[in-house]
LUMSELO-592583 format. One line per field, with one value per residue (C-alpha): residue number from 1; residue in one letter; z, x, y. Coordinates in Angstrom, 3 decimals, always signed. Layout:
nr = (NUM,...)
rest = (A,...)
pz = (Z,...)
px = (X,...)
py = (Y,...)
***
This chain:
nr = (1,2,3,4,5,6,7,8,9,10,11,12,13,14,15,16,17,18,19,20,21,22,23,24,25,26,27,28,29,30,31,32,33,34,35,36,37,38,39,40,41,42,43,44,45,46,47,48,49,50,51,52,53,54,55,56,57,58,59,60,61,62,63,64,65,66,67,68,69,70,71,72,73,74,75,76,77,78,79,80,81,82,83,84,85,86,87,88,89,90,91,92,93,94,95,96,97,98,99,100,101,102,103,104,105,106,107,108,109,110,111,112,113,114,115,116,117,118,119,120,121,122,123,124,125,126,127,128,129,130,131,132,133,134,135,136,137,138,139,140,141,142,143,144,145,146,147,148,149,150,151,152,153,154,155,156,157,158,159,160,161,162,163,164,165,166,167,168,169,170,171,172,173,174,175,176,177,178,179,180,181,182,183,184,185,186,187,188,189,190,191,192,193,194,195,196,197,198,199,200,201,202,203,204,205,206,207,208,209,210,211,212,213,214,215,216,217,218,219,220,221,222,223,224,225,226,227,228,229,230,231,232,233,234,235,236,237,238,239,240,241,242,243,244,245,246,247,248,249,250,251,252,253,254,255,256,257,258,259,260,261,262,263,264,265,266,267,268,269,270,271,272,273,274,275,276,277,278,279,280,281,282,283,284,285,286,287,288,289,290,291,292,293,294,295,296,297,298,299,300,301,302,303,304,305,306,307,308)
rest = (X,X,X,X,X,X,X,X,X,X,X,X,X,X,X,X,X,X,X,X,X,X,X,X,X,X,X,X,X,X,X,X,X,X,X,X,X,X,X,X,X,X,X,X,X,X,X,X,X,X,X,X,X,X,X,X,X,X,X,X,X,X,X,X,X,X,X,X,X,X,X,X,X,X,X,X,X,X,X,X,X,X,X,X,X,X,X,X,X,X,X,X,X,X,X,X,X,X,X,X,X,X,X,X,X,X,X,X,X,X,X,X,X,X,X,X,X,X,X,X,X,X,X,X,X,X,X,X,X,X,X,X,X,X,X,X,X,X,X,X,X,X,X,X,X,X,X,X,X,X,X,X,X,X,X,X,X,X,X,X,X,X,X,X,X,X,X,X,X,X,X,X,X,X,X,X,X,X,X,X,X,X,X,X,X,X,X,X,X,X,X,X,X,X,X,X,X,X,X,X,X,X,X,X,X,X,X,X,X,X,X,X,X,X,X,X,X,X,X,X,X,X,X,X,X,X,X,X,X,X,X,X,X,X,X,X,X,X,X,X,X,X,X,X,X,X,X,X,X,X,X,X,X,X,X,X,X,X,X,X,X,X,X,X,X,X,X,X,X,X,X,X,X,X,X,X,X,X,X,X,X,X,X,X,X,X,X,X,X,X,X,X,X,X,X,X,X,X,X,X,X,X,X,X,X,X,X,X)
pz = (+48.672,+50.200,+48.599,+49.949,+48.114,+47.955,+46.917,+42.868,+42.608,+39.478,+38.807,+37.218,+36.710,+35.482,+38.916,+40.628,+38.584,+40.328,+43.540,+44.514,+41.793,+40.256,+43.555,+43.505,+39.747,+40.614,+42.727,+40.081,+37.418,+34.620,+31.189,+28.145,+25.441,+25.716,+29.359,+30.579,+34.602,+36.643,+38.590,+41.289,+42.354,+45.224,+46.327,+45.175,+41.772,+41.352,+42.098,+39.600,+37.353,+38.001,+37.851,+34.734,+33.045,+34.352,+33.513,+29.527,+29.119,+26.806,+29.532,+29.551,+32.754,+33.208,+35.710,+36.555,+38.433,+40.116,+41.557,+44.505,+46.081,+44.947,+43.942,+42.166,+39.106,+40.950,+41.295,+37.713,+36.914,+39.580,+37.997,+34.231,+35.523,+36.753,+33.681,+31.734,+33.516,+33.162,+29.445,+29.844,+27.611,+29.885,+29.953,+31.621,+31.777,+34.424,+36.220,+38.069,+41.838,+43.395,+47.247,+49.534,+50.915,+49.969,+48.612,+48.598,+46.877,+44.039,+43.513,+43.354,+40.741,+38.663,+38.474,+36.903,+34.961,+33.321,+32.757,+30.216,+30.460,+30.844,+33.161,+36.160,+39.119,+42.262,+44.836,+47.508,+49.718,+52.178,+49.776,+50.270,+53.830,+54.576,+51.589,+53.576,+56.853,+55.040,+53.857,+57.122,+58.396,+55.758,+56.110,+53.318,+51.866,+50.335,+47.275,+49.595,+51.813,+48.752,+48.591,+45.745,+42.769,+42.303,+37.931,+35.625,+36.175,+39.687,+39.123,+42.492,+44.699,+46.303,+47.338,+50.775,+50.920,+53.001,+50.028,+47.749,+49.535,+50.122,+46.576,+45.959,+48.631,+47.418,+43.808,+44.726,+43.254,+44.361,+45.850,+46.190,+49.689,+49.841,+52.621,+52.413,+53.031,+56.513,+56.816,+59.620,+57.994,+55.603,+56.483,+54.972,+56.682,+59.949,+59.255,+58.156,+60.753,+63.648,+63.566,+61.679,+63.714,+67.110,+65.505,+64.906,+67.950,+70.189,+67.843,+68.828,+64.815,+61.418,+60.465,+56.699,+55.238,+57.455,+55.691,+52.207,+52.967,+54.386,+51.182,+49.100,+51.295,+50.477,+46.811,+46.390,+48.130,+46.287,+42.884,+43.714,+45.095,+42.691,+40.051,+42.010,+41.837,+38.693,+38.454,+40.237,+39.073,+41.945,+41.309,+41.989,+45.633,+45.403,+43.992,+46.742,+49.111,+48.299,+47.687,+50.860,+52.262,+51.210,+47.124,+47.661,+49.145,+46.749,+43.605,+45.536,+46.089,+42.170,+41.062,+43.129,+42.113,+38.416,+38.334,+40.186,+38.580,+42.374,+43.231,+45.689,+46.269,+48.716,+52.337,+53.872,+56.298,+52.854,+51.576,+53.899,+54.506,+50.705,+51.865,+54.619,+51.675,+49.456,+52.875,+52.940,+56.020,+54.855,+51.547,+50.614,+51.762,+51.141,+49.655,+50.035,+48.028,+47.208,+45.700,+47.285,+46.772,+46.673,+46.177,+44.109,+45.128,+44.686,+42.617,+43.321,+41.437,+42.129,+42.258,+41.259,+42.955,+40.505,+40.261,+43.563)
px = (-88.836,-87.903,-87.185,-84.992,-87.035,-85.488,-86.409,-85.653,-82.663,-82.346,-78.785,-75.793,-74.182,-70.799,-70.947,-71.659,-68.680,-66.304,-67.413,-68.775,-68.115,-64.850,-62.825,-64.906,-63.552,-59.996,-60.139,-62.136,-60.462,-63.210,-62.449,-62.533,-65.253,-68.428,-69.357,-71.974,-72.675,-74.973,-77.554,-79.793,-81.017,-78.958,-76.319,-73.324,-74.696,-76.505,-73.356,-71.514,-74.040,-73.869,-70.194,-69.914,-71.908,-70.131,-66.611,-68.229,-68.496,-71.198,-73.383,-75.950,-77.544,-77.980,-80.869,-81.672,-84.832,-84.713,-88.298,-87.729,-89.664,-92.831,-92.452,-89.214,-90.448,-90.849,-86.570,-86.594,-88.441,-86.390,-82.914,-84.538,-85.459,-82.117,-80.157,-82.516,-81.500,-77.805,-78.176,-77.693,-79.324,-81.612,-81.966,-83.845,-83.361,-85.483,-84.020,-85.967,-84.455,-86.808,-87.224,-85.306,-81.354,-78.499,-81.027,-78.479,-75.921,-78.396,-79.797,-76.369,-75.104,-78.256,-78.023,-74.696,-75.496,-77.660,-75.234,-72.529,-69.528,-67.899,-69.996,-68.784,-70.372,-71.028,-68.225,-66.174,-64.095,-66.771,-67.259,-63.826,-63.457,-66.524,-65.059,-61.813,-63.779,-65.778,-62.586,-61.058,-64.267,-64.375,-60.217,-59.164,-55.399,-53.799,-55.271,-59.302,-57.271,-56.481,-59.998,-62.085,-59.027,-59.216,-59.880,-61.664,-64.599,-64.927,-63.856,-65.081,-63.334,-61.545,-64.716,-66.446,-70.324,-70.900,-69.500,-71.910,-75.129,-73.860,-73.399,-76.894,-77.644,-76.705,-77.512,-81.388,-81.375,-83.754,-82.428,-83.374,-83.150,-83.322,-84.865,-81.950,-79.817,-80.685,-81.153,-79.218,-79.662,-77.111,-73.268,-72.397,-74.903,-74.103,-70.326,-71.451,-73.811,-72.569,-69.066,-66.857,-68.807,-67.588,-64.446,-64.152,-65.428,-62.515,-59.782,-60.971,-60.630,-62.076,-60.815,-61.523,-58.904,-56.458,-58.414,-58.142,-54.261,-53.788,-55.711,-53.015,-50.178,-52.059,-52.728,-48.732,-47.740,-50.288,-49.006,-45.268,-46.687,-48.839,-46.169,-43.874,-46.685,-46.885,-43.579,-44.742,-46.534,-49.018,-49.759,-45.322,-45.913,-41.826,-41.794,-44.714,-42.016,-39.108,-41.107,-41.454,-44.891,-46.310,-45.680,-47.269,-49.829,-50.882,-49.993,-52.642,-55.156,-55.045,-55.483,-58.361,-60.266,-59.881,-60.331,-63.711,-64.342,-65.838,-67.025,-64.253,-60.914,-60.385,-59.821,-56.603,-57.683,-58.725,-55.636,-53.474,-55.507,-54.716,-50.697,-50.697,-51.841,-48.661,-46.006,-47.268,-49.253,-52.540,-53.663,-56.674,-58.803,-62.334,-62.352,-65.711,-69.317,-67.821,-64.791,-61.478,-57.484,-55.906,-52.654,-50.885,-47.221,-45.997,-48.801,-51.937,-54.889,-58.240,-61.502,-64.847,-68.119,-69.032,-65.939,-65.299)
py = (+80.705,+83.565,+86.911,+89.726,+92.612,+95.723,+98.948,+99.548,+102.553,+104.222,+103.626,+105.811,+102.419,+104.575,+106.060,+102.878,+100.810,+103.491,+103.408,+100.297,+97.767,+98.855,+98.028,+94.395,+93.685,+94.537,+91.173,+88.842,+86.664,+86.955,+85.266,+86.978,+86.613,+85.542,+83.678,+81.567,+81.987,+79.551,+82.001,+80.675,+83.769,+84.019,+86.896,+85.465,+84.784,+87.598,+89.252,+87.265,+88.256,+91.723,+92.104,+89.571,+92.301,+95.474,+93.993,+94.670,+90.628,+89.248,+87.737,+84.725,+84.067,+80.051,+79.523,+75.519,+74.848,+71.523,+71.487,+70.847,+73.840,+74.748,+78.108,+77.363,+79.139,+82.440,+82.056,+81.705,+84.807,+86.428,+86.186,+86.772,+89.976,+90.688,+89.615,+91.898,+94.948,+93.906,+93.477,+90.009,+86.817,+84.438,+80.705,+78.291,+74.469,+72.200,+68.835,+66.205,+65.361,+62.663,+62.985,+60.974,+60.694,+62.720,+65.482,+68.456,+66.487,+64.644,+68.779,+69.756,+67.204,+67.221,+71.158,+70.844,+68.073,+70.767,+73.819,+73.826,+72.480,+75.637,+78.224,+80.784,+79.906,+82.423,+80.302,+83.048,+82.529,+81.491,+78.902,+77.901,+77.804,+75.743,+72.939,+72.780,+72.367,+69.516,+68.020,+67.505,+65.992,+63.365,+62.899,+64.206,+64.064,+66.944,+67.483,+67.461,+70.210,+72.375,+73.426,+74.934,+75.096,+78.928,+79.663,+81.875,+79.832,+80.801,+84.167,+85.727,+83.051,+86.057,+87.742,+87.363,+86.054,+89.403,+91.764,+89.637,+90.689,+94.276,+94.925,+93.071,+95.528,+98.658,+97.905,+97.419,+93.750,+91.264,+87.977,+84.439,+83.114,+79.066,+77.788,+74.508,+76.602,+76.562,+73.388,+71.276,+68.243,+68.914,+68.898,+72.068,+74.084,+73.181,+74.079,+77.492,+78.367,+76.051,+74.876,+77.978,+80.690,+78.370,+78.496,+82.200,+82.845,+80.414,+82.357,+85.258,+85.901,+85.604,+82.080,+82.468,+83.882,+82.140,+78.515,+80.351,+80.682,+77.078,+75.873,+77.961,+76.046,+72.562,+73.573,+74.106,+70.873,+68.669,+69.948,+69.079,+65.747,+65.008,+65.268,+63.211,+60.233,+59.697,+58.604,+55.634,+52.427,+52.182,+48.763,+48.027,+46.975,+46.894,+50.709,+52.101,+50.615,+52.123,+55.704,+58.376,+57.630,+60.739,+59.562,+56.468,+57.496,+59.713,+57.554,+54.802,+57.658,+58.436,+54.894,+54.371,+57.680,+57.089,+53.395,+53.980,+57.395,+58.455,+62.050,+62.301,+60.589,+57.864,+59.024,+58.653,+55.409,+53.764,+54.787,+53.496,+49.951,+49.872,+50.366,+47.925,+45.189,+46.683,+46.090,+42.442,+43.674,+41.950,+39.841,+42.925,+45.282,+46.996,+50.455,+50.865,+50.357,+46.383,+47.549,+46.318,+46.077,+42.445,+41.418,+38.815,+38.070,+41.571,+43.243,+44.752,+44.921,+46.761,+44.206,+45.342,+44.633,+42.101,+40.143,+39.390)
***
């Protein structure tokens, strides 16, 4: 673990509301009443927490230590110390993440797995530039392009990572930095600190906000889609055909993801394999870990692993 230790400030906090966090809140979307908000010990959540507190919310700070770093429990201490100062209640809750692949995402989902089911977490609009990155990478369909859905549980999604660590900054609060986070061996890293700075950088331009406003465009065309497909029966190879391409698609990419209850939707080649068995193209078609699509005169029907 590393720390960013700063130097302690004795704080006016009505002076600092007005002139450093007051213009911060005036882009957040807190909740009312009483709010839970997942801190690592980070910036962003740290600044979360921070600004939870100064928009007069009734805080508690939700640390989860995973053990995967040895000194894990310093992070812990780290963030109690900081809710303390903001008046906010503490709690911590401990998951077990055995070594070996997809670490990141097993860490991730056990770490929620912990929290409550409603909690504000730290995301900005970093955040949501590097998801819409990821999403193109894995082929994602509208509703993958639309990003991090913007609510009051993610009520800083308008802020930047770099106005995150400047308020940690000039507030004298001590941060957690996680070594992972640095980590090429993990997707997301490598878009943060590889591929969106090349990008910025052959724009001549900071990309973010222009993949925060495409994500906007994708969020409003996957709504009016999405309503659209459910006026289809996406097992009605006749009704797929007669609906624009777009529909079907997205009524197939609906009844995969919630028959299979996956993490993430189907990707589009999926998708359309699953199409070409609908047009009488082909009898079925894998969609992945065993599962596949077959078709019956004109009616498909999703297989599981174990029944085929």
């Amino acid at each position: 673990m590393n720390q960013r230790k700063l130097v302690p400030l004795e704080l006016n906090l009505e002076a600092e509301v007005k002139s450093i966090i007051q213009p911060l809140l005036e882009r957040c979307s807190f909740p009312d009443g009483p709010v839970n908000c997942a801190v690592s010990g980070g910036a962003d959540s740290m600044a979360l927490l921070a600004l939870a507190s100064s928009a007069g919310l009734e805080v508690t700070a939700i640390h989860v230590d995973h053990g995967i770093r040895p000194d894990s429990s310093e992070e812990a201490d780290t963030v109690a110390a900081a809710a303390e100062r903001f008046g906010a209640q503490f709690e911590s809750r401990s998951v077990s993440v055995n070594a070996g692949p997809n670490l990141e995402e097993r860490a991730r989902q056990a770490r929620y797995s912990a929290l409550p089911e409603k909690v504000l977490t730290g995301h900005t609009a970093d955040d949501q530039a590097e998801t819409i990155l990821l999403a193109l990478l894995r082929g994602s369909a509208w509703q993958g392009m639309a990003g991090i859905k913007p609510t009051t549980s993610r009520p800083i999604l308008q802020l930047r990572r770099s106005e995150t660590e400047d308020l940690c900054s000039s507030l004298g609060i001590t941060t957690v930095s996680d070594p992972s986070n640095n980590d090429p061996q993990f997707r997301r890293n490598r878009i943060r600190h590889e591929l969106l700075p090349l990008l910025c950088d052959i724009a001549d331009r900071d990309l973010v906000p222009v993949l925060v406003r495409q994500s906007e465009l994708f969020r409003d065309g996957s709504e009016f889609i999405s309503e659209e497909a459910k006026q289809i029966n996406p097992t009605d190879t006749k009704a797929l055909e007669n609906a624009p391409r777009i529909i079907a698609r997205e009524a197939i990419r609906n009844w995969i993801w919630e028959t299979r209850g996956d993490d993430h939707p189907p990707d589009l080649a999926t998708i359309n394999r699953v199409l070409d068995v609908a047009f009488l193209e082909s009898l079925a078609t894998d969609i992945g870990k065993g599962w596949r699509v077959a078709r019956t005169d004109r009616v498909l029907r999703i297989e599981k692993p174990d029944a085929i």
